[in-house]
ROROKOL-800480 format. One record per residue: residue number from 0; y, x, z of N, C-alpha, C, CB in turn; residue in three letters. Coordinates in pm, whole numbers. Atoms other than C-alpha are relative to their C-alpha. Glycine has a CB too. Layout:
BEGIN
[site NUM; [Y; X; Z]; [Y; X; Z]; [Y; X; Z]; [Y; X; Z]; 'ala'],
...
***
This chain:
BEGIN
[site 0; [132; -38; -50]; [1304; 1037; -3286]; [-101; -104; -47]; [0; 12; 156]; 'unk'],
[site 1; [74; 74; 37]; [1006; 897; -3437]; [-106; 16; 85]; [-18; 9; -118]; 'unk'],
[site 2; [128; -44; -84]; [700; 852; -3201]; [-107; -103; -74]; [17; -28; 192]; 'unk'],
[site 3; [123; 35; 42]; [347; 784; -3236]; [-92; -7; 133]; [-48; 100; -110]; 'unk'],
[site 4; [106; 8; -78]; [80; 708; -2970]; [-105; -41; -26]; [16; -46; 78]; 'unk'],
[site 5; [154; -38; 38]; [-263; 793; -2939]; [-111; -29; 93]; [-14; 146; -20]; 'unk'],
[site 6; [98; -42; -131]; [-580; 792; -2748]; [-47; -147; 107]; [109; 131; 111]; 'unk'],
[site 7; [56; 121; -82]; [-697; 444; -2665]; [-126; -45; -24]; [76; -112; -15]; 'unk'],
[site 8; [128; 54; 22]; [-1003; 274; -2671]; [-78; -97; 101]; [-74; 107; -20]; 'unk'],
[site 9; [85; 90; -161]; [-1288; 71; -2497]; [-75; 95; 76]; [-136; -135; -36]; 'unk'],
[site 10; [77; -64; -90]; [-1406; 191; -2198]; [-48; -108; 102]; [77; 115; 62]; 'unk'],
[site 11; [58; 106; -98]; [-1588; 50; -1881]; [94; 64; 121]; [-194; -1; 26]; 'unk'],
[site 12; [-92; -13; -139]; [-1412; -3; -1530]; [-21; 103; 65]; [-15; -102; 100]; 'unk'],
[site 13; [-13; -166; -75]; [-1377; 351; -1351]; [20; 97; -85]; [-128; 57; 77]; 'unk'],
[site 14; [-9; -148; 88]; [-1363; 581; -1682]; [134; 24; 37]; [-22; 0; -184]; 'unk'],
[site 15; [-75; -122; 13]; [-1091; 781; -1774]; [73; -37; -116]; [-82; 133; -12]; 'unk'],
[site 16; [-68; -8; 181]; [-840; 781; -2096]; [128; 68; 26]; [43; -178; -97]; 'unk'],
[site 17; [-126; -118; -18]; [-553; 1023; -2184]; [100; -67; -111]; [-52; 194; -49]; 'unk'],
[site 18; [-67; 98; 106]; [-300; 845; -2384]; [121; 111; -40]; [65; -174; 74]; 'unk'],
[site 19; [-99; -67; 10]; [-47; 1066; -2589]; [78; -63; -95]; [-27; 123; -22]; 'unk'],
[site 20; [-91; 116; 43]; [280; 970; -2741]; [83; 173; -59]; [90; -149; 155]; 'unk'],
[site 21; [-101; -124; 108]; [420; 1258; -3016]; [110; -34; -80]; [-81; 66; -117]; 'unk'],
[site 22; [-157; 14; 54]; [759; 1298; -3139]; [-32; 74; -132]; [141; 81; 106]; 'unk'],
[site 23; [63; -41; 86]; [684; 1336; -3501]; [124; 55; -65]; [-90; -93; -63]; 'unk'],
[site 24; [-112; -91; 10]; [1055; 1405; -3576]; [93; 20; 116]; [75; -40; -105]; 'unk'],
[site 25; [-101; -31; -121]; [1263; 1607; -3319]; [-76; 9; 129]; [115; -116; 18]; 'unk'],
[site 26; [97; -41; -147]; [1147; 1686; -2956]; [94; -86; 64]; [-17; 186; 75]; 'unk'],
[site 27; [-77; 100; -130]; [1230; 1481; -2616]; [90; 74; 53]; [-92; -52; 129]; 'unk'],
[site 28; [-129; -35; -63]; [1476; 1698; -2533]; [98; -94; 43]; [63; 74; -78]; 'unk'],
[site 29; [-148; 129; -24]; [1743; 1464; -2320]; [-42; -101; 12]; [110; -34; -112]; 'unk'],
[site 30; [23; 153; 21]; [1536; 1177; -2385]; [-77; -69; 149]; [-112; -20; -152]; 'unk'],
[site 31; [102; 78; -74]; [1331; 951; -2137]; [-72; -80; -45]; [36; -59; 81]; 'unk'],
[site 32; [120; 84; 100]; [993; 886; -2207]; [-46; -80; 70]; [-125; 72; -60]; 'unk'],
[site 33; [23; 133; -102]; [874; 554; -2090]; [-167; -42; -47]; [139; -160; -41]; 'unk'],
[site 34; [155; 47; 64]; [467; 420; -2106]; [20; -142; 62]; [-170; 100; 64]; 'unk'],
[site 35; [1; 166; -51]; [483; -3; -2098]; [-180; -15; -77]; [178; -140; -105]; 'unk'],
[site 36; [81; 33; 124]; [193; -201; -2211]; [14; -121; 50]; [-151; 60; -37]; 'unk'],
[site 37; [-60; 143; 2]; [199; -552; -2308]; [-154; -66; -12]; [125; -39; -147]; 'unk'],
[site 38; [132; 31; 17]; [-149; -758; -2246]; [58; -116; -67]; [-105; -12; 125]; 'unk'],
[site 39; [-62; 114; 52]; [-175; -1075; -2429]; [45; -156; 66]; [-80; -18; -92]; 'unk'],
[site 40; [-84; 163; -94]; [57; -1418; -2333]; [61; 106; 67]; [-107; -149; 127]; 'unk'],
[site 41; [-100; -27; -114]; [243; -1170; -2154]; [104; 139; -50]; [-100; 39; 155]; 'unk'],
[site 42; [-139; -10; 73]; [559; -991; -2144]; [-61; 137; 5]; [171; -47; 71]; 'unk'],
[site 43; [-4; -122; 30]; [619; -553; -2222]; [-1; -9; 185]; [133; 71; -117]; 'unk'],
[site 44; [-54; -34; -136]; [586; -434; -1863]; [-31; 183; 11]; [-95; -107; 136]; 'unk'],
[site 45; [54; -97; -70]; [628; -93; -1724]; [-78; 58; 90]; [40; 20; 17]; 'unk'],
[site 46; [132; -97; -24]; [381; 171; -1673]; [61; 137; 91]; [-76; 60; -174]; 'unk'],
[site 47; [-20; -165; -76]; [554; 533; -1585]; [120; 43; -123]; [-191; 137; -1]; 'unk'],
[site 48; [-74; -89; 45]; [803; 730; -1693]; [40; 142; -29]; [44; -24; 32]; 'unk'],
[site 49; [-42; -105; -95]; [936; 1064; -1719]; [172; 24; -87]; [-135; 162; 1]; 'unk'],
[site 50; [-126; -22; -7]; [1279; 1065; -1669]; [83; 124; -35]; [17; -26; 105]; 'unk'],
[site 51; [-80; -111; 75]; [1480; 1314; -1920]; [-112; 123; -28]; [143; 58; 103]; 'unk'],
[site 52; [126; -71; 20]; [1132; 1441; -1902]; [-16; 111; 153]; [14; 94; -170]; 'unk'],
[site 53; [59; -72; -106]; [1119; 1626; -1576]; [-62; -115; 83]; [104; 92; 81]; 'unk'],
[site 54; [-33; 78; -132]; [1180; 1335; -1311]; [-139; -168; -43]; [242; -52; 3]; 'unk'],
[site 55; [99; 80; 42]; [849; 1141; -1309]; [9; -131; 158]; [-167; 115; -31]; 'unk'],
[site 56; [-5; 129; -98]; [834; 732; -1178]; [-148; -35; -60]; [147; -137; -24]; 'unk'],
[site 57; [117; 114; 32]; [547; 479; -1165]; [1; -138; 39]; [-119; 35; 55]; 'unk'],
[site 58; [21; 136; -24]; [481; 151; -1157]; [-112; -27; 137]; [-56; -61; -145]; 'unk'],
[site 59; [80; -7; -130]; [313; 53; -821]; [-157; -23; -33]; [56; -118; 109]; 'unk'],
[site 60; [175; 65; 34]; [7; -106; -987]; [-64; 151; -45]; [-17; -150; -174]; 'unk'],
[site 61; [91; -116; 74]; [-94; 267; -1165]; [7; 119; 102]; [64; 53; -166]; 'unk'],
[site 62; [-14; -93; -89]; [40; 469; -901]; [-125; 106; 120]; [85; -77; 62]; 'unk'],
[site 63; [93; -64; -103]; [-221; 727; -753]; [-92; 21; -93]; [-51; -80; 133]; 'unk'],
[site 64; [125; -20; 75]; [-458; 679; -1069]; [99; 7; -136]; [-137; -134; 14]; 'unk'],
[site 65; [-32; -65; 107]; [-205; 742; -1355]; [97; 144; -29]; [45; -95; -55]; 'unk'],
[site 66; [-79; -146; -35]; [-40; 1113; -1401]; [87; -46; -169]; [-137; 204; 16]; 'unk'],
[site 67; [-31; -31; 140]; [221; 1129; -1671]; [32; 161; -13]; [130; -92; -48]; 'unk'],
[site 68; [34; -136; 30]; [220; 1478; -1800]; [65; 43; -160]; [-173; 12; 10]; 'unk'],
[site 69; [-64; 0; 152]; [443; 1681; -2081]; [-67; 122; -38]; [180; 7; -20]; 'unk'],
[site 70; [103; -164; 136]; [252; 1932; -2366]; [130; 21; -24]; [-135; -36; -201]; 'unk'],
[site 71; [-77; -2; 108]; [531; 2125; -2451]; [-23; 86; -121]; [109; 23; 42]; 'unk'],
[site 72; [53; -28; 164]; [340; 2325; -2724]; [-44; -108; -81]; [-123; 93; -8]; 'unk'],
[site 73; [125; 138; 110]; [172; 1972; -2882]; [143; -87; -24]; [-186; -139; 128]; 'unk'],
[site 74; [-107; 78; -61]; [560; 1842; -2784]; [-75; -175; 9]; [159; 17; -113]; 'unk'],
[site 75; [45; 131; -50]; [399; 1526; -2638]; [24; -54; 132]; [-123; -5; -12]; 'unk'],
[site 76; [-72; 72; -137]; [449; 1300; -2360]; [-178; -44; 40]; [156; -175; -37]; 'unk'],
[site 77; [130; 29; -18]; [95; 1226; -2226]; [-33; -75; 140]; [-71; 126; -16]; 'unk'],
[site 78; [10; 83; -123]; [-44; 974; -1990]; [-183; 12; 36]; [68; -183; -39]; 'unk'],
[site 79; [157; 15; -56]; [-385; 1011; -1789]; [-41; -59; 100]; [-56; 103; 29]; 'unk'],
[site 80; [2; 62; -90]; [-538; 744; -1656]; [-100; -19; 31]; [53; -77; -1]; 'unk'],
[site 81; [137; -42; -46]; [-819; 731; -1410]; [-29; -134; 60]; [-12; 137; 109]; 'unk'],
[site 82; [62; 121; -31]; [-1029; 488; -1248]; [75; -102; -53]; [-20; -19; 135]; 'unk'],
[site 83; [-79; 93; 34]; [-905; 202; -1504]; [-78; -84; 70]; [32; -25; -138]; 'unk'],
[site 84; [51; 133; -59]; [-958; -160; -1417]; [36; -105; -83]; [51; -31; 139]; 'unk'],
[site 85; [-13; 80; 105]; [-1023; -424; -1652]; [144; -89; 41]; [-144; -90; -20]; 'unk'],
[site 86; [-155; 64; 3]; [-644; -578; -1566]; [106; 126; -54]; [52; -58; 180]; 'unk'],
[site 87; [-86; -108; 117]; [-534; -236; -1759]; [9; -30; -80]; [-27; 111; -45]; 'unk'],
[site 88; [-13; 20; 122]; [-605; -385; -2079]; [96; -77; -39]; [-96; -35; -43]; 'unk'],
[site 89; [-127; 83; 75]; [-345; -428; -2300]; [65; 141; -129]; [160; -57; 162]; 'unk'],
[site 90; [-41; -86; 108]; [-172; -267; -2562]; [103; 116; 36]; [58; -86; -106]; 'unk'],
[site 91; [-47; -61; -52]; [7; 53; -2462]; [116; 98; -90]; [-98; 42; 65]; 'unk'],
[site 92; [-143; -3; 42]; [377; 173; -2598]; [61; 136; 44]; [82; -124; 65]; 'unk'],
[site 93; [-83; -77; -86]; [524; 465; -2521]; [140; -2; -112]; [-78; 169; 45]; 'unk'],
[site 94; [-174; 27; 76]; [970; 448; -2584]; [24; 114; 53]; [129; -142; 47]; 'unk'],
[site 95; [-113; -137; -24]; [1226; 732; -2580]; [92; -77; -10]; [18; 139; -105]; 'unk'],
[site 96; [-190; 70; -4]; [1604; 669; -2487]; [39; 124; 61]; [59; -174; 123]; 'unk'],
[site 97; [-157; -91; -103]; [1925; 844; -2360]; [17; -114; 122]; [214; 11; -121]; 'unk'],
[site 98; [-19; 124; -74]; [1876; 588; -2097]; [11; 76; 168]; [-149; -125; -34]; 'unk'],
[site 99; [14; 3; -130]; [1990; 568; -1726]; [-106; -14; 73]; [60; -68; 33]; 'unk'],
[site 100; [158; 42; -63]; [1778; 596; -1443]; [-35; -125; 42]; [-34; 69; 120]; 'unk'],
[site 101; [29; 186; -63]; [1845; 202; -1299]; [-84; -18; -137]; [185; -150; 23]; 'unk'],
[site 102; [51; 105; 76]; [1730; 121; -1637]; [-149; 92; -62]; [130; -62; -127]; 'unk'],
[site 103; [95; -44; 74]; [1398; 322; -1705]; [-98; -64; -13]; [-32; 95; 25]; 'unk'],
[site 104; [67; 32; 37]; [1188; 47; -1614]; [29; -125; -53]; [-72; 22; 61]; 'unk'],
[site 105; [-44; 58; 81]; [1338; -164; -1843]; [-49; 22; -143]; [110; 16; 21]; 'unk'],
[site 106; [22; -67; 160]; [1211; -161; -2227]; [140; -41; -85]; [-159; -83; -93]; 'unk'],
[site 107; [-154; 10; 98]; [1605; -246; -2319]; [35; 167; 67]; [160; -176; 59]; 'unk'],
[site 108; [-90; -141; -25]; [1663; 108; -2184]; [-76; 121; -93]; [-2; 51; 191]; 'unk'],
[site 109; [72; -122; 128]; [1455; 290; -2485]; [60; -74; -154]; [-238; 0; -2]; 'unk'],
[site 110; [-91; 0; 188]; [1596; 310; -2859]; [-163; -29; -89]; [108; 240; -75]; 'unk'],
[site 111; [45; -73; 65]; [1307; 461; -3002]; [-190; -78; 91]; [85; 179; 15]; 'unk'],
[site 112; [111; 41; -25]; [884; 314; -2999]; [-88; 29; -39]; [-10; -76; -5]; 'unk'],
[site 113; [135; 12; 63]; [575; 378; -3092]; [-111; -130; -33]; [-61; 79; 77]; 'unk'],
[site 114; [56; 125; 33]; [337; 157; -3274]; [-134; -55; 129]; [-63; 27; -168]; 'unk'],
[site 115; [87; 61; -154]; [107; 92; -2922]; [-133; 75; -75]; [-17; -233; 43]; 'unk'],
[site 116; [169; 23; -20]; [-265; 170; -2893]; [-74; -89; 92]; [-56; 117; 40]; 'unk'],
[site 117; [60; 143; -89]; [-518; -75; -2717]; [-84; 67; 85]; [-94; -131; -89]; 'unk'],
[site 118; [136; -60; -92]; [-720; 25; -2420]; [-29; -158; 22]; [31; 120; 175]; 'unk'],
[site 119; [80; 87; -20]; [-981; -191; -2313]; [-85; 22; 96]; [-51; -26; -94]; 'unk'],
[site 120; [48; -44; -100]; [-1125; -200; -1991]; [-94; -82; -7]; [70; 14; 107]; 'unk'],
[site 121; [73; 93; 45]; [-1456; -396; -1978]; [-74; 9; 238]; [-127; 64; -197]; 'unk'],
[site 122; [60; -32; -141]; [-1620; -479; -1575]; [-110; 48; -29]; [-19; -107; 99]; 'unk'],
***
């Protein structure tokens, strides 16, 4: 599975951004799609998941203001996130794996990455 993610940019504190993450060969069938992002000096941390693609988690910090969401005509994995807050910024990742559920928010439990996009939250 090759992915790609999309859909970042600068915005100001309360917008909006939709972040998508396409499987350019093969579909998520089976897989678990994972959204980390990594700000700088600091480590990959998880964002959200969706587990084999139905079974959706979050990270407590995005919880209530990020939806993850699957296109399956666009086959994409898509993340929408609302009222950001300039401690969103960072570079954003979405992974695929055959991975367990203990390990989804783990980035050793994905095979498969995309090259990140950057949001930028500004106060």
């Amino acid at each position: 599975v090759q992915l790609q993610a999309s859909g970042g940019g600068s915005v100001q504190a309360g917008d909006s951004l939709r972040l998508s993450c396409a499987a350019s060969e093969g579909t998520f069938s089976g897989y678990t799609v994972g959204w980390f992002r990594q700000a700088p000096g600091k480590e990959r941390e998880f964002v959200g998941a969706a587990f084999r693609t139905t079974q959706i988690y979050y990270d407590d910090s995005v919880k209530g203001r990020f939806t993850i969401s699957r296109d399956n005509a666009k086959n994409t994995i898509n993340l929408q996130m609302n009222n950001l807050k300039p401690e969103d910024t960072a570079v954003y990742y979405c992974g695929a794996g055959r991975t367990i559920l203990s390990m989804i928010r783990s980035s050793m439990g994905y095979n498969y990455w995309g090259q990140g996009t950057q949001v930028t939250v500004s106060s």
